[in-house]
N, C-alpha and C positions, 0 to 999 in steps of 0.2 A: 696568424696570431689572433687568439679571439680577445675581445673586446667587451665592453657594456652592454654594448646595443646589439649583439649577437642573439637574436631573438629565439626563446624557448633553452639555451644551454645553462646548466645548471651553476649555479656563482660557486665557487669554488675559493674556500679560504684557506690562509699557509699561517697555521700555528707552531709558533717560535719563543719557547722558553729562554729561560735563565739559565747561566754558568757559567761565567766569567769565558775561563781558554777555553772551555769545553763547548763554545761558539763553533769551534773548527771543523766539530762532530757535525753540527749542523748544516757546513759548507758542506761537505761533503756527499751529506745525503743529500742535499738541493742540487750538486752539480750530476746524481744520477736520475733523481727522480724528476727533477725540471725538465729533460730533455724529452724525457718518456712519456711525461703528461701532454708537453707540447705537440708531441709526433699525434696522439689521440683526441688533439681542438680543446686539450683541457687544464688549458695554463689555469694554476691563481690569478686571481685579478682582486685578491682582496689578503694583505697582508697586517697580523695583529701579531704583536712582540713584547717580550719584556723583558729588561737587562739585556744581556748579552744580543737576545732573541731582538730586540726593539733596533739592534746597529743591523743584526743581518735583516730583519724588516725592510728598516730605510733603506739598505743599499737594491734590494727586489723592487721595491718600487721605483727607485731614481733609474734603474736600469733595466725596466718593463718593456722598452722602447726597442731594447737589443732579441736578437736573434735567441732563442734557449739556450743553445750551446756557447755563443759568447758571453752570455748573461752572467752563466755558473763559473764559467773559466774566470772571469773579473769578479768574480764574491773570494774562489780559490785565491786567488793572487794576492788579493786585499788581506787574507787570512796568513798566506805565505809572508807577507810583511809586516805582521803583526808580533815584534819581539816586544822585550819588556821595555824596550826605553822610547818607542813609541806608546806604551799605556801609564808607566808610572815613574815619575823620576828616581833616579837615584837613591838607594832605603843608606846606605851604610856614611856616607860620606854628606849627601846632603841632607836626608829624614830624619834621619836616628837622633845625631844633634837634637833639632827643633823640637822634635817630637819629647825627647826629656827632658828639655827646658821647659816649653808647656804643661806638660805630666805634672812637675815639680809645681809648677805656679799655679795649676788646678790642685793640686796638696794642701798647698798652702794659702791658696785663697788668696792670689795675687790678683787686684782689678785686669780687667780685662782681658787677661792670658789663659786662655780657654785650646783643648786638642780635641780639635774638629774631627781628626780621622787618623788610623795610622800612615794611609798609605797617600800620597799626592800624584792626582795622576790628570795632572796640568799636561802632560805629552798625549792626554788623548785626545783632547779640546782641538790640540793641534794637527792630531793622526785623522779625526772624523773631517774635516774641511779638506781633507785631501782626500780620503777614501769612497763620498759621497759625494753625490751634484745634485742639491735641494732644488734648483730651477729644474731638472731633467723631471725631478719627482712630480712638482706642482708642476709641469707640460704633459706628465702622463694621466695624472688624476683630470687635469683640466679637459683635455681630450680625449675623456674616456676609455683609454688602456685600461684603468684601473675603478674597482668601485670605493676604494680605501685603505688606507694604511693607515692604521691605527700604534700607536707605543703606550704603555700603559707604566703609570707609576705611583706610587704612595707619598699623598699629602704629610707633609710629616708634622705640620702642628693637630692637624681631625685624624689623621691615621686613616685614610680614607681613597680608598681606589679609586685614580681619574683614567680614564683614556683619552688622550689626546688623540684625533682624530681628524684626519684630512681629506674628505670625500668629496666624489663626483658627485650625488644627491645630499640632498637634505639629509638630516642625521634620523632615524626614524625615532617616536619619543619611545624612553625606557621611563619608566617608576620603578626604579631600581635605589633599592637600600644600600647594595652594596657597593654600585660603580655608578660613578658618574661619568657623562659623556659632552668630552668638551670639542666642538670642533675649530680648528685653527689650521693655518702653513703649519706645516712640521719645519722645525731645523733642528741643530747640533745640540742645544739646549735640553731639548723634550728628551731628547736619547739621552742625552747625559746624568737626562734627570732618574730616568728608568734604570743605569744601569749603576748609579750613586749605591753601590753596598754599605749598608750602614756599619761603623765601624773599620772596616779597612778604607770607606773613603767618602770625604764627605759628603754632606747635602749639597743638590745644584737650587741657584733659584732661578726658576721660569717667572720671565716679566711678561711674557705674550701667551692667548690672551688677556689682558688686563682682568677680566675678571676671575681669572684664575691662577693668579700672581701670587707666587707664592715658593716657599723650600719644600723640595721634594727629595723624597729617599726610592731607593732600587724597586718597582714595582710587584717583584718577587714574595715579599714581604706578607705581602696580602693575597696575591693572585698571580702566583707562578707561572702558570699554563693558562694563558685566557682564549678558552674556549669560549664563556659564556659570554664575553665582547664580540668574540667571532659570530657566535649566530644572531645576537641580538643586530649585528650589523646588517644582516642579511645571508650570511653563507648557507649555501644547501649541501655542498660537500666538506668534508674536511680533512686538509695533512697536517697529521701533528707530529713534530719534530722533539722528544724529550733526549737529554743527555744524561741520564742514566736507566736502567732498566726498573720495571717496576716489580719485579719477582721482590718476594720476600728474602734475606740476606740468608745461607744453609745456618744451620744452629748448631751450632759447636758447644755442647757439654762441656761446664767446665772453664771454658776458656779465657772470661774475664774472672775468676773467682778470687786468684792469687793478687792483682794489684788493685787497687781504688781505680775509679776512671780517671784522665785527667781531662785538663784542657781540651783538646787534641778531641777524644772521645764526647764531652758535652758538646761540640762547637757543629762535631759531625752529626749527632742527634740532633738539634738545632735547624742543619740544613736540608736534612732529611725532614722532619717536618715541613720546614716551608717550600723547600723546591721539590719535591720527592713525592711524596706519600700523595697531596692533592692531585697531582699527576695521572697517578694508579686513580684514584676516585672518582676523576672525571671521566676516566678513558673506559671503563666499569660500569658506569651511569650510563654513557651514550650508549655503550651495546645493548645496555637491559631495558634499554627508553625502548630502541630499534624493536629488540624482539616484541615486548608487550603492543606496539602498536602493530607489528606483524601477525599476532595473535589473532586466527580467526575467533578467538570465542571471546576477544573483549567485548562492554558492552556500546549498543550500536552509536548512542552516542558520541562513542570515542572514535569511531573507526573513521570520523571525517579527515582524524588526523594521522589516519593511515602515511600519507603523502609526506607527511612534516618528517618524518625517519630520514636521518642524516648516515650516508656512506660517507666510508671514512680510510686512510690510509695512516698508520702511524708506525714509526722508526723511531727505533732506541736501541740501546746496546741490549744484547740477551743475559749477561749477566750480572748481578749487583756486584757492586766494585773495579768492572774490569778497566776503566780507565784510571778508577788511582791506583791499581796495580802497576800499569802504562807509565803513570807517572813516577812511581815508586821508584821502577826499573830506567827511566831515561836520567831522573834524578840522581840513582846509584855512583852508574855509567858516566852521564859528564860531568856530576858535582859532587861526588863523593871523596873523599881524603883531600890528600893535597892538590886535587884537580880543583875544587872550589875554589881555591885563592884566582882564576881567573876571572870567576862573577861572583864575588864574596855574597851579592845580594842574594841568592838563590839559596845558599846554606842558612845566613840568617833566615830569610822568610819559612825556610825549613825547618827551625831549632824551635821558632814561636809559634810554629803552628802541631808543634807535638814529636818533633827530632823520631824517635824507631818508634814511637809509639804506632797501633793498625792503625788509625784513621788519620796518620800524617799524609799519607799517598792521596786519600780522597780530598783533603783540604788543602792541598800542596796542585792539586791538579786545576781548580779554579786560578792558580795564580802564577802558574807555569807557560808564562809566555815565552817556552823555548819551539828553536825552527825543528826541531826533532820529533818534539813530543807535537806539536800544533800538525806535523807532517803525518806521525801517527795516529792523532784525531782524523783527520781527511780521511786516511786509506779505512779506517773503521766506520765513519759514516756512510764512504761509499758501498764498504762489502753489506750493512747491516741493509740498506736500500735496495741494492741489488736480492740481498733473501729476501725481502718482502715481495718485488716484482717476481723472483722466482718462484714462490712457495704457489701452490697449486689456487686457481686454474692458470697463474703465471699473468704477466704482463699485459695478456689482453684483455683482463680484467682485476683489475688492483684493489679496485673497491673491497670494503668489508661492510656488512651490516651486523652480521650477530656480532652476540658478546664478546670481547676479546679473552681468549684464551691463551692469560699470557706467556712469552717466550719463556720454554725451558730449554736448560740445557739437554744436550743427549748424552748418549752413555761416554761420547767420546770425551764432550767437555767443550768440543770447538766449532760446534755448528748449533742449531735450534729453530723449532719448529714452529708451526700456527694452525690452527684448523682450516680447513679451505673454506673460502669466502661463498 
């Protein structure tokens, strides 16, 4: 197991996006490509998350201590137990009420009766204190397993990117405009704060530490994918983990021209902006950063920073949509007609978030905490990890430095390709 103090090996950090159930994608590729790095001396020992990304973070680091193989199999299980009434209470029977009394007294300008969020999801305050062991964290960072785990979220009165951050060293300084770098213990709090989607649930407030006390919303908001946490922390390599593909969506003439958008379609635009698109632009950046400093004809002054070129490993689905397809179809299957009336919750959250409309599947999939579809995220992130170890020159070298060229489909529709690294 390498460590800190493993002298000359290169730090290696585990970039872990947003999206809600779409976490499970994540397990999945962690529980094939964890074992693979470890067989090669080239565990993570530096994990940076946010939202979703920021729970599978924490549990990588409280669980640093364990073997690869047991590591993953305990992130899988943690994922395998993750139904909806372990993350949100009850929408039909206990929300709905509140939530339109509120509504109504925000109408009408009743003192004090304000709707914080749609969704309440008090059952995950209580899922995280069981699914993590914050002492196992702060034992591994203390003794050098780890260089840092960081969870990153948005200040929600300055709008303002913090990363909370729990490291073996000193934090190195940033003059960064855009992030601040707070270092503290992590606990359930900080995560909770990261993964606070604004609107379906509310702000958390972090009291620790004191100087950075305050309500915070979903860290996605501002910084999706933080990469740029990852290197400022010190990472020299990087795996970055997105849950959905960054191709561009095929173009369909025609297709939206007969109805107006709704809901449903603004909300999908929306997340596509904040989770999505930044995704594709950072992952775009690093390979064109890579080549130009590969570039023998830069000039000389640059080449000192030939060395500073970060190889990189990154897993995503290869087609846009194909997990709210996933979800479309499990939705169909267990919640559609009179099957629904066994979790009425799952048809409501389906009717508000766009009923047949195309982008009900992709926004219906963040919030589909079924053991079906969560089992169907796992077998996708595993197979999508596996193409990346397989695609040429294969496992024995995984690394990437040029551009990414991103995944397309083939002619078949069900596999996709990469350039060789």
């Amino acid at each position: 197991m390498r460590s800190v103090s493993d002298a000359g090996a290169p730090r290696i950090g585990s970039v872990l996006s947003g999206g809600g159930a779409r976490g499970a994608y994540e397990a999945g590729a962690i529980s094939i490509l964890s074992p693979a790095l470890d067989a090669r001396n080239q565990r993570p020992t530096l994990f940076v998350g946010t939202s979703v990304g920021a729970i599978n973070a924490g549990y990588m680091g409280a669980s640093a201590h364990l073997d690869a193989e047991e590591q993953a199999a305990g992130l899988l299980d943690r994922w395998r137990q993750a139904t909806k009434g372990s993350v949100i209470r009850p929408i039909l029977l206990q929300q709905l009420p509140l939530t339109a009394l509120r509504y109504a007294g925000e109408l009408l300008s009743v003192p004090g009766v304000r709707l914080p969020s749609l969704l309440d999801p008090k059952p995950l305050e209580h899922s995280l204190k069981r699914w993590m062991s914050w002492g196992d964290l702060h034992r591994n960072v203390g003794q050098g397993l780890l260089d840092a785990v960081a969870v990153v979220a948005t200040a929600a009165g300055r709008g303002r990117t913090v990363a909370f951050v729990e490291s073996h060293n000193e934090l190195p300084a940033h003059n960064s405009h855009a992030i601040e770098y707070v270092p503290t213990a992590l606990s359930d709090e900080h995560v909770r704060a990261s993964a606070a989607i604004p609107i379906l649930f509310p702000p958390v407030r972090v009291e620790t530490p004191a100087e950075a006390r305050g309500w915070y919303v979903d860290g996605g908001t501002r910084l999706n994918t933080p990469i740029k946490p990852a290197l400022d922390l010190g990472a020299e390599r990087l795996v970055v983990i997105g849950t959905e593909a960054i191709t561009e969506p095929p173009s369909e003439p025609g297709r939206h021209d007969s109805e107006p958008p709704d809901f449903g379609d603004g909300a999908l635009h929306a997340l596509h902006g904040t989770l999505v698109d930044p995704l594709g632009e950072d992952m775009r950046m690093l390979g064109n950063i890579n080549e130009f400093f590969a570039n023998g004809g830069v000039a000389p002054a640059a080449m000192r920073y030939r060395e500073a070129r970060v190889p990189y490993i990154f897993i995503a689905p290869a087609r846009r949509g194909v997990i709210g397809d996933i979800a479309s179809d499990v939705f169909r299957t267990r919640y559609g007609g009179l099957k629904g009336l066994r979790s009425p919750d799952f048809p409501l959250l389906n009717r508000l978030l766009g009923g047949d409309s195309p982008a009900h599947g992709e926004l219906l999939s963040y919030l589909l905490f079924d053991q079906e579809f969560i089992e169907a995220l796992i077998d996708l992130g595993r197979a999508d990890a596996a193409r990346w170890l397989n695609a040429p020159p294969g496992a024995d070298e995984p690394w990437q430095l040029e551009p990414l060229d991103v995944f397309v489909e083939s002619a078949r529709g069900d596999d996709a390709a990469r350039p060789p690294r």
